[in-house]
N, C-alpha and C positions, 0 to 999 in steps of 0.2 A: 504494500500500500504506500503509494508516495502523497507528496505534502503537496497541495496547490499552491498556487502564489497566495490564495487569500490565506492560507492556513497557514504560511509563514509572514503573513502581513499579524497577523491576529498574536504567532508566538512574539512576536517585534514587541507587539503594542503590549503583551503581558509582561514581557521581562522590564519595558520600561515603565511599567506601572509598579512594578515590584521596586526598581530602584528608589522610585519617587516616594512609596510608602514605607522604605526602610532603611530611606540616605543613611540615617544616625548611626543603626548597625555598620554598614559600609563603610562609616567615618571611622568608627571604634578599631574595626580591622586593620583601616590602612594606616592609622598612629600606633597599633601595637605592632604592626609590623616593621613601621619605621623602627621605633625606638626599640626593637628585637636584631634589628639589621645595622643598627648602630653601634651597641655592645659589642655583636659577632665584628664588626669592624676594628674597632679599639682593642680587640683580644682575639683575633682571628685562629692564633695555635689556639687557647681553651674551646672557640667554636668549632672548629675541627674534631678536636678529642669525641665535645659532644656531640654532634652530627653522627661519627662512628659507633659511639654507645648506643644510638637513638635506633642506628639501621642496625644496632648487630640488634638488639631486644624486640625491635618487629621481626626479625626473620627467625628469632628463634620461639617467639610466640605465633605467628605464623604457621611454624611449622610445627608445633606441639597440638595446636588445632588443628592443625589440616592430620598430622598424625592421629588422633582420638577418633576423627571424621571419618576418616579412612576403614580403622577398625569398625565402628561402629556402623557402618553399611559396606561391609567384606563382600558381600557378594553382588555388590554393584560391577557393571563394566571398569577395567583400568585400576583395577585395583591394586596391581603392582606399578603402574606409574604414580598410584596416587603415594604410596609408600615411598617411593623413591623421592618424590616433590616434597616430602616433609623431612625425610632425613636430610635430603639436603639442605633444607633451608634451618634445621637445628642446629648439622654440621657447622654455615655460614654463621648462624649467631653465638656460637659458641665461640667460633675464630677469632670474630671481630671484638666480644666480649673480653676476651683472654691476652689479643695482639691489638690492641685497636692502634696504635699508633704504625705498625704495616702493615693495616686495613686503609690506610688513609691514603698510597697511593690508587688503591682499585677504585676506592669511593668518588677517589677525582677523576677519572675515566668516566667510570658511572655519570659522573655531574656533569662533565661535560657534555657527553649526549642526551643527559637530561636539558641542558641549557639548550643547545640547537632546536629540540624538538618545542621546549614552550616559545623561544624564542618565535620560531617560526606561526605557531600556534597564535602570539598573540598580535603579530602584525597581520594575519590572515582574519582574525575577531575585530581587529581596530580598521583594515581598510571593508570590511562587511559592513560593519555598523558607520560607517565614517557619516553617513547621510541620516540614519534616524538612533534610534537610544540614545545619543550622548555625543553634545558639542564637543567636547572634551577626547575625542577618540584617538588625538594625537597622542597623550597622554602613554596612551596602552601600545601604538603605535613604536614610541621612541621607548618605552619597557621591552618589545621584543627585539627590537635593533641593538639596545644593550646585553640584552641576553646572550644575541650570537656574536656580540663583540666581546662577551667574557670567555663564552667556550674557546673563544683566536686565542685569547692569550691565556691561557690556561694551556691547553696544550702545547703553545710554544715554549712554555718554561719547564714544563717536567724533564726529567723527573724532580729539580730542584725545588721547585718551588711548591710542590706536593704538602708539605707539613705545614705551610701558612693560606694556601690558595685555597682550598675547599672555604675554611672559613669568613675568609675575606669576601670572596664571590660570593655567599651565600648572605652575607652581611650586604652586600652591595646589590643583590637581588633582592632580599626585601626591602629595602629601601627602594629602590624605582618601584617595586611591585607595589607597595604601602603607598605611595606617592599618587602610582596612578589609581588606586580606590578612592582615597580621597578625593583629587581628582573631579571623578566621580560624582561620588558624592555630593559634591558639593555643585558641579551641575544638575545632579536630581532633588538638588533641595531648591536651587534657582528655580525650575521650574515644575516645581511643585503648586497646583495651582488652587489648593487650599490655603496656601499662604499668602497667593497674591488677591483672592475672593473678598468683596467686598460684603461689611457685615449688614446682619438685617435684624 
């Protein structure tokens, strides 16, 4: 079943009615993010360290669940890739829990192709929307143009700069990211048109 233009005119007009009636949340986001992106900047090895702890305890809760899940419908299709998909992901969290500090070159790998992908991701959301949801679209625009301009320099410095760059990058991604909610926000609060309504 595909969407008609009216039914993607209609999702337009719902997501910008959602901005307009929950700027304030959106606001909240984009200053915890900033000033979460700020710290990670100021102390970029301690945000490293934690970024590593953060991905080794999802993959090993990950895979402690997906292990129980497994057992617990045995005789579902895949049941031995499901086993396999959870050891490994205990194996990884255990690794990264035990060495995080030479978890932190893989992690910057990881991030980098994580950076390319939202990058790209968000100037393909920012030139979509450039005409309705949000005056503001350069915002999200120049957040992905920064994204793929961290992944350049992240992999041009490794392996050296491995033990300061996750954190820094990841400090200097929430910050544009927090920046453009705000943003945001603060154009769904312009025109929010309960606030500009004359009273009766």
């Amino acid at each position: 079943m595909s969407m008609t233009p009216s039914d993607f005119s209609a999702a337009r007009r719902a997501v910008a009615e959602t901005m307009r009636e929950h700027w304030v949340l959106f606001m909240v986001e984009g200053i915890v993010l900033v000033v979460l992106g700020m710290l990670a900047i100021v102390i970029p090895q301690l945000a490293s360290l934690a970024v590593t702890i953060l991905i080794g305890w999802l993959f090993l809760i990950s895979g402690v669940v997906g292990l129980v899940t497994t057992f617990w419908v045995k005789g579902a299709p895949g049941f031995w890739w499901s086993l396999v998909s959870a050891i490994v992901g205990i194996a990884a969290g255990i690794v990264l829990l035990m060495w995080p500090l030479s978890g932190v070159l893989s992690l910057t790998l990881v991030l980098i192709v994580f950076f390319v992908i939202e990058g790209v991701a968000s100037i393909m959301f920012a030139l979509e929307h450039r005409r309705e949801l949000t005056g503001r679209w350069g915002w999200m625009l120049a957040s992905g143009i920064i994204d793929l301009f961290l992944a350049a320099i992240i992999l041009a410095g490794l392996p050296g700069t491995a033990a300061w760059a996750l954190g820094l990058l990841v400090g200097i991604n929430l910050v544009f990211g927090g920046s453009a909610l705000i943003g945001m926000a603060l154009h769904s609060r312009e025109a929010d048109p309960s606030r500009t309504a004359p009273a009766h």
